[in-house]
PLY file of the C-alpha trace (Angstrom):
ply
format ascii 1.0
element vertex 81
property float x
property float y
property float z
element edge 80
property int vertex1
property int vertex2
end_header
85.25 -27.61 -47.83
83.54 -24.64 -45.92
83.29 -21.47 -47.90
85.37 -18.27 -46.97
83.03 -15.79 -45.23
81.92 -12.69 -47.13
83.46 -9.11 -46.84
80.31 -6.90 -47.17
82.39 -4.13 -46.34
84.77 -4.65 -49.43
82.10 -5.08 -51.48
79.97 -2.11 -50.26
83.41 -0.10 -50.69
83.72 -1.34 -54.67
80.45 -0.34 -55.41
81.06 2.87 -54.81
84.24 3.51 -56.54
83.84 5.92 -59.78
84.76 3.78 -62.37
81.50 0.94 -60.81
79.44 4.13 -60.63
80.15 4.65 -64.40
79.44 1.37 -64.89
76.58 1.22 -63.15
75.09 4.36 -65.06
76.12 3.03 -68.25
73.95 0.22 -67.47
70.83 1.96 -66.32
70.86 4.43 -69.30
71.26 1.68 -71.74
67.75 0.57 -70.01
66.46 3.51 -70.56
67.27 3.95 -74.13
65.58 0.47 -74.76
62.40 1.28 -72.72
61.97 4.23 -74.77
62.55 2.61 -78.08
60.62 -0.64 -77.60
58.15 -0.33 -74.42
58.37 -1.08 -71.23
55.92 -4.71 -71.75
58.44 -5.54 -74.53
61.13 -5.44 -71.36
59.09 -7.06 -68.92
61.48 -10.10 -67.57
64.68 -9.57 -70.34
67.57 -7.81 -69.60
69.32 -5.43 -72.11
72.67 -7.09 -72.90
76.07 -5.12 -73.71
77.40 -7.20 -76.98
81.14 -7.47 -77.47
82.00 -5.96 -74.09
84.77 -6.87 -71.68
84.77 -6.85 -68.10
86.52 -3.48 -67.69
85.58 -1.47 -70.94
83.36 1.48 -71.17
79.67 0.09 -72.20
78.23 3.53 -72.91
79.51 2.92 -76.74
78.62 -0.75 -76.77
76.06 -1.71 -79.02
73.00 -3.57 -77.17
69.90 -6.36 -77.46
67.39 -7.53 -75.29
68.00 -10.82 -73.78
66.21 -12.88 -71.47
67.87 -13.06 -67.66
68.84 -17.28 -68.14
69.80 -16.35 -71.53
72.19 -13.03 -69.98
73.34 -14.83 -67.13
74.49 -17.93 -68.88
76.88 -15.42 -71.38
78.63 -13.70 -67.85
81.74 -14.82 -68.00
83.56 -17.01 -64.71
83.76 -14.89 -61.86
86.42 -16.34 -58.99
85.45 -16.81 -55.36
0 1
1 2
2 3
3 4
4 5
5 6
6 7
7 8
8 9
9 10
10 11
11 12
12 13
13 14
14 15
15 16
16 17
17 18
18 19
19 20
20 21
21 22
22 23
23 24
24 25
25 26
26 27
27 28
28 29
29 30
30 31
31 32
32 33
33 34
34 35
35 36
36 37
37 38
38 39
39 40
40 41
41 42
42 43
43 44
44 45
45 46
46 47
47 48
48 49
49 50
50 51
51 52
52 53
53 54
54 55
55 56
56 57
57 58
58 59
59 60
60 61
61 62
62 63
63 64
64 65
65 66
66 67
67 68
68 69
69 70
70 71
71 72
72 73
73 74
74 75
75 76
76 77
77 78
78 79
79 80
């Protein structure tokens, strides 16, 4: 069964909605916040992981670990196609 094509242009246009932006931000400082508390070789390869967070809540007040990327990936939750 052949695969629906992809809509880039959907895509492109929910990436730059305000509440992905947020998102998005939330994200990077998070980064940020760990690169400046444990080093940037401690982060080399891990990810910084949002515990307890839902697809649509607000990470900025979620509390947060370093994770390695299999170990990050493996905890996203189903996405539909």
């Amino acid at each position: 069964m052949a695969r629906k094509a992809r809509n880039y242009i959907k895509e492109n246009a929910w990436e730059d909605t305000k509440a992905q932006v947020k998102r998005r931000e939330a994200r990077n400082a998070a980064r940020r916040k760990a690169t400046k508390r444990l080093g940037k070789t401690a982060l080399k390869g891990k990810e910084v992981d949002h515990l307890g967070s839902n697809r649509k809540g607000d990470l900025s007040k979620r509390r947060t670990r370093v994770v390695t990327k299999h170990a990050n990936r493996i905890r996203q939750p189903k996405r539909s196609h």
